[in-house]
C-alpha positions in Angstrom: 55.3 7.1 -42.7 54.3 3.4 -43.2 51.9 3.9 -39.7 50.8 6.9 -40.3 49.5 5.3 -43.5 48.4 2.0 -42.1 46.4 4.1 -39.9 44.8 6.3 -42.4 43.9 3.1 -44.1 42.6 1.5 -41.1 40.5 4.6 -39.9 37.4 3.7 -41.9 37.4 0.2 -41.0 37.7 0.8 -37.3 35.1 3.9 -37.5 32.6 1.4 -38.9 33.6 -1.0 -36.1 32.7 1.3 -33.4 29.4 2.1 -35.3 28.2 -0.9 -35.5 29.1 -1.7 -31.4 27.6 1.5 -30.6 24.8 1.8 -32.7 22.7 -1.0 -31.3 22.8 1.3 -27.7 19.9 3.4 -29.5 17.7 1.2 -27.0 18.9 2.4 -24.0 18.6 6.0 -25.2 15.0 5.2 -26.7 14.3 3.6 -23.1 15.1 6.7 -20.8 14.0 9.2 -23.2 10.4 6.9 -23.0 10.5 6.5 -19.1 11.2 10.0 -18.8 8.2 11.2 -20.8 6.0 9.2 -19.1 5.2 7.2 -22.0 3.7 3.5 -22.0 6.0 1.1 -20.8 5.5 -1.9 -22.9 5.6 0.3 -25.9 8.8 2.3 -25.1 10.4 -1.8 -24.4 9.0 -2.9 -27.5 10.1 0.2 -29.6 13.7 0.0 -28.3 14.0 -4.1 -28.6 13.2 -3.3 -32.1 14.8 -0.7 -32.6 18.1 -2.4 -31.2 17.8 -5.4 -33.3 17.1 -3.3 -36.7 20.4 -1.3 -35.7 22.4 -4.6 -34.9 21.6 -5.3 -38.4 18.9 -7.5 -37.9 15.7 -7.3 -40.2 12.1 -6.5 -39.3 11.3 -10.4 -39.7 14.0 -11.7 -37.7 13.4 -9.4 -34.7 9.6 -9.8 -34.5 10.3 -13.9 -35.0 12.4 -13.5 -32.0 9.8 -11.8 -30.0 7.4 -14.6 -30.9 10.0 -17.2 -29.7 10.2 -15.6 -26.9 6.7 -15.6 -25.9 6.3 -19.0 -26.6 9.5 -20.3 -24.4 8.4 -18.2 -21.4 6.5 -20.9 -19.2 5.5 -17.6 -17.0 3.9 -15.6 -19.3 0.5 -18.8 -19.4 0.6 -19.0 -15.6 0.1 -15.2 -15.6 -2.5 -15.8 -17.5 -4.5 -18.3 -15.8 -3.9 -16.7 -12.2 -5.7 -13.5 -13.4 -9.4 -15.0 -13.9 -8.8 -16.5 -10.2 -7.8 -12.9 -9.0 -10.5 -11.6 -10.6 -13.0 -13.7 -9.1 -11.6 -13.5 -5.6 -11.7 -9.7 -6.2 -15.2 -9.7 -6.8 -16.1 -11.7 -3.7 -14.6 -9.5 -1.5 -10.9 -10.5 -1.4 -9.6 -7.0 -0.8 -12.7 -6.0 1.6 -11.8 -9.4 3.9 -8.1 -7.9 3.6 -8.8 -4.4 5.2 -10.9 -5.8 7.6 -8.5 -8.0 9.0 -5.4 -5.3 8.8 -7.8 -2.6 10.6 -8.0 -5.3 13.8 -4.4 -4.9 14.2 -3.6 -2.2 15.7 0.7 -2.5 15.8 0.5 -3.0 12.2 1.0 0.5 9.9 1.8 0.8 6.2 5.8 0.6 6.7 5.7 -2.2 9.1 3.0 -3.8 6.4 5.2 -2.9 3.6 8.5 -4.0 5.2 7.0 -7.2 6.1 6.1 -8.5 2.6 9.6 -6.8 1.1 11.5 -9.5 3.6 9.0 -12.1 2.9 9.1 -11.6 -1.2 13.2 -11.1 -1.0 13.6 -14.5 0.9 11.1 -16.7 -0.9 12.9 -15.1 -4.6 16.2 -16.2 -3.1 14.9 -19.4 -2.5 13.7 -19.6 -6.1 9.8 -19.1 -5.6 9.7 -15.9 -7.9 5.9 -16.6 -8.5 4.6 -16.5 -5.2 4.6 -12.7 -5.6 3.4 -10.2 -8.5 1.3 -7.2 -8.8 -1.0 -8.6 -10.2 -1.5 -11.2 -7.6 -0.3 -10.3 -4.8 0.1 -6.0 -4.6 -3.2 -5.2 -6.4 -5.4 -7.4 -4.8 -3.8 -7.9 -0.8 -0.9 -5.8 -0.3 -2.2 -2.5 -1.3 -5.6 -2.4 0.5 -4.2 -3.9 3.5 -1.6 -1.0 3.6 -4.2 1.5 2.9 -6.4 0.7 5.4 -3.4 0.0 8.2 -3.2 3.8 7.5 -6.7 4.4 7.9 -6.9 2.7 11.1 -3.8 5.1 12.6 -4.5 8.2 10.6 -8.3 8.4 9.2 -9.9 9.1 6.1 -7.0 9.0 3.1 -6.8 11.3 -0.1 -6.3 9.9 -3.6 -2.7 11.5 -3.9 -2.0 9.5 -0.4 -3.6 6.3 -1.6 -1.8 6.5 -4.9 1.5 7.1 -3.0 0.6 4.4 -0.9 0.4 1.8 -3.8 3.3 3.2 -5.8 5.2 1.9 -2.4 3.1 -1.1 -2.6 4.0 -2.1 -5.9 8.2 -1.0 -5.5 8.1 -3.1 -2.6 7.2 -6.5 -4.5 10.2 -5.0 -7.3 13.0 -4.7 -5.0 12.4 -7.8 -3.2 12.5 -9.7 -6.5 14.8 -7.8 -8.5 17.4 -8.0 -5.3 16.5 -11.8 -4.8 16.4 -13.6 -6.9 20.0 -13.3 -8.0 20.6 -15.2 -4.8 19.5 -18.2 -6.4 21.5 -20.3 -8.7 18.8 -21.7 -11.0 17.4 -18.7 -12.1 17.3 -17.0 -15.8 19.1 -13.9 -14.6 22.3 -15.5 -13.4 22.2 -17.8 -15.9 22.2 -15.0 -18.5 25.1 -13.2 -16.5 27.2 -16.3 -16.6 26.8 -16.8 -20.6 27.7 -13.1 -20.9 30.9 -13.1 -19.1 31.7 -17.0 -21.0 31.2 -15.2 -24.0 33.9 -12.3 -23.3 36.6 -14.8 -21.4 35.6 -14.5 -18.0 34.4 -17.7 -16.6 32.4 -17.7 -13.2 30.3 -20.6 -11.4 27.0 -20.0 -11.0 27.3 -20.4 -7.3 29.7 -18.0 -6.8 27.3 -15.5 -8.7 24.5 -16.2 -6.1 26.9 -15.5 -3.4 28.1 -12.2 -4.4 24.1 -11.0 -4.9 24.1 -11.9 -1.2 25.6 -8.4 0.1 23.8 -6.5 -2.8 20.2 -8.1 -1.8 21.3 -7.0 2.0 22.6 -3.5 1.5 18.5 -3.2 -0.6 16.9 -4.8 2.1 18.3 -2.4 4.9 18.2 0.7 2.4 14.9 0.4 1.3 13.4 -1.1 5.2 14.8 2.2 6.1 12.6 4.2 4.2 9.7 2.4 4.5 9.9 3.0 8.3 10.4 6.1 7.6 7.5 6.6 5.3 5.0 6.1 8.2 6.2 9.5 9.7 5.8 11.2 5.9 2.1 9.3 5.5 0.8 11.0 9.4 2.0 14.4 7.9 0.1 14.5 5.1 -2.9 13.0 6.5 -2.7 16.1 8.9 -2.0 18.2 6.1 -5.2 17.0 4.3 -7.2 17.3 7.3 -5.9 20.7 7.7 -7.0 21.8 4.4 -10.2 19.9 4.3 -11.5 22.1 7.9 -10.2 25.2 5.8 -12.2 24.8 3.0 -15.1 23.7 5.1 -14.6 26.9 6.9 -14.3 29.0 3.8 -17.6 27.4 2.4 -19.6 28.6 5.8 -18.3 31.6 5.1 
């Protein structure tokens, strides 16, 4: 009888316990339900940090405060910054034409090969701690992408928008995976640092180093895993090129008719 009471008695604290542990995982919900409507990234990340904090029991002026702090402690949010005007202004004198035209003179380079290339380059230089040598901005928009396209246009001829836009989604993954997969690899960087305080926090206590080494298998198993299919996306890219120029001569053929 005493238990059962002392656990009738207990049952509203611990149900407010769980509550308040589970609540703040609105984020992730607010996250996948965003991504999977297709819905602006930075707003769906903003909605659900807020939304995280409010349900931690955090007020509106705290949480925004911390966003501000945030922005002003990140170092690579101003290089960012200044890179793009010197993007820009390569861009406009011809950056990604001179980029075309030397992938189109050679002829052993395709998109995968292309592709594979700069996802072994980007995953050793992260491990080695030289995240910003990459980016989309960059490095995808303004070299990677157009020398992909056009090592497909030198093998397989004139490219559709849907082809182009694949190629660039691949373009842009590419730069992801090599940095998401390594830069754990090296000690010094935020997101083994971050792991480490998280385990210190709950008991477990790991060296950094010993972080990086483990990340060393994951960052191997991605590079082979995604190589793979970027090899194999040369074979998917020559079919729908045929594809296209199958149904470009058919509706040619229906116009002269």
């Amino acid at each position: 009888m005493g238990g059962a009471s002392r656990r009738a008695r207990n049952r509203p604290y611990l149900t407010f316990r769980a509550t308040t542990y589970v609540l703040p995982l609105i984020g992730i919900l607010i996250v996948v339900a965003g991504f999977a409507l297709r819905l602006n990234p930075l707003l769906v990340v903003a909605t659900a940090a807020i939304a995280t904090g409010l349900a931690a029991g955090h007020g509106l002026v705290d949480v925004v405060s911390s966003f501000g702090k945030a922005f002003i402690d990140s170092r690579s949010v101003a290089v960012v910054w200044l890179a793009l005007p010197v993007i820009g202004l390569l861009e406009r004198a011809g950056l990604k034409e001179r980029a075309r035209t030397v992938i189109s003179r050679i002829h052993v380079a395709t998109t995968g090969r292309l592709l594979l290339a700069y996802l072994s380059v980007r995953q050793l230089t992260s491990a080695l701690g030289l995240v910003s040598l990459g980016g989309h901005a960059q490095m995808v928009r303004p070299l990677i992408a157009p020398m992909a396209e056009a090592a497909a246009e030198n093998h397989w001829g004139e490219l559709s928008e849907d082809t182009r836009n694949h190629i660039r989604a691949h373009a842009a993954a590419v730069d992801n995976i090599g940095l998401f997969f390594g830069e754990d690899i090296f000690i010094a960087i935020g997101s083994i640092l971050l792991i480490r305080g998280f385990l210190d926090q709950n008991g477990i206590h790991v060296e950094p180093s010993a972080l990086a080494v483990w990340s060393i298998p994951t960052a191997v198993c991605a590079f082979l895993i995604h190589g793979t299919r970027l090899l194999l996306m040369d074979r998917k890219l020559k079919a729908a090129c045929e594809r296209d120029r199958e149904r470009a001569r058919a509706n040619e053929g229906t116009g002269a008719a």
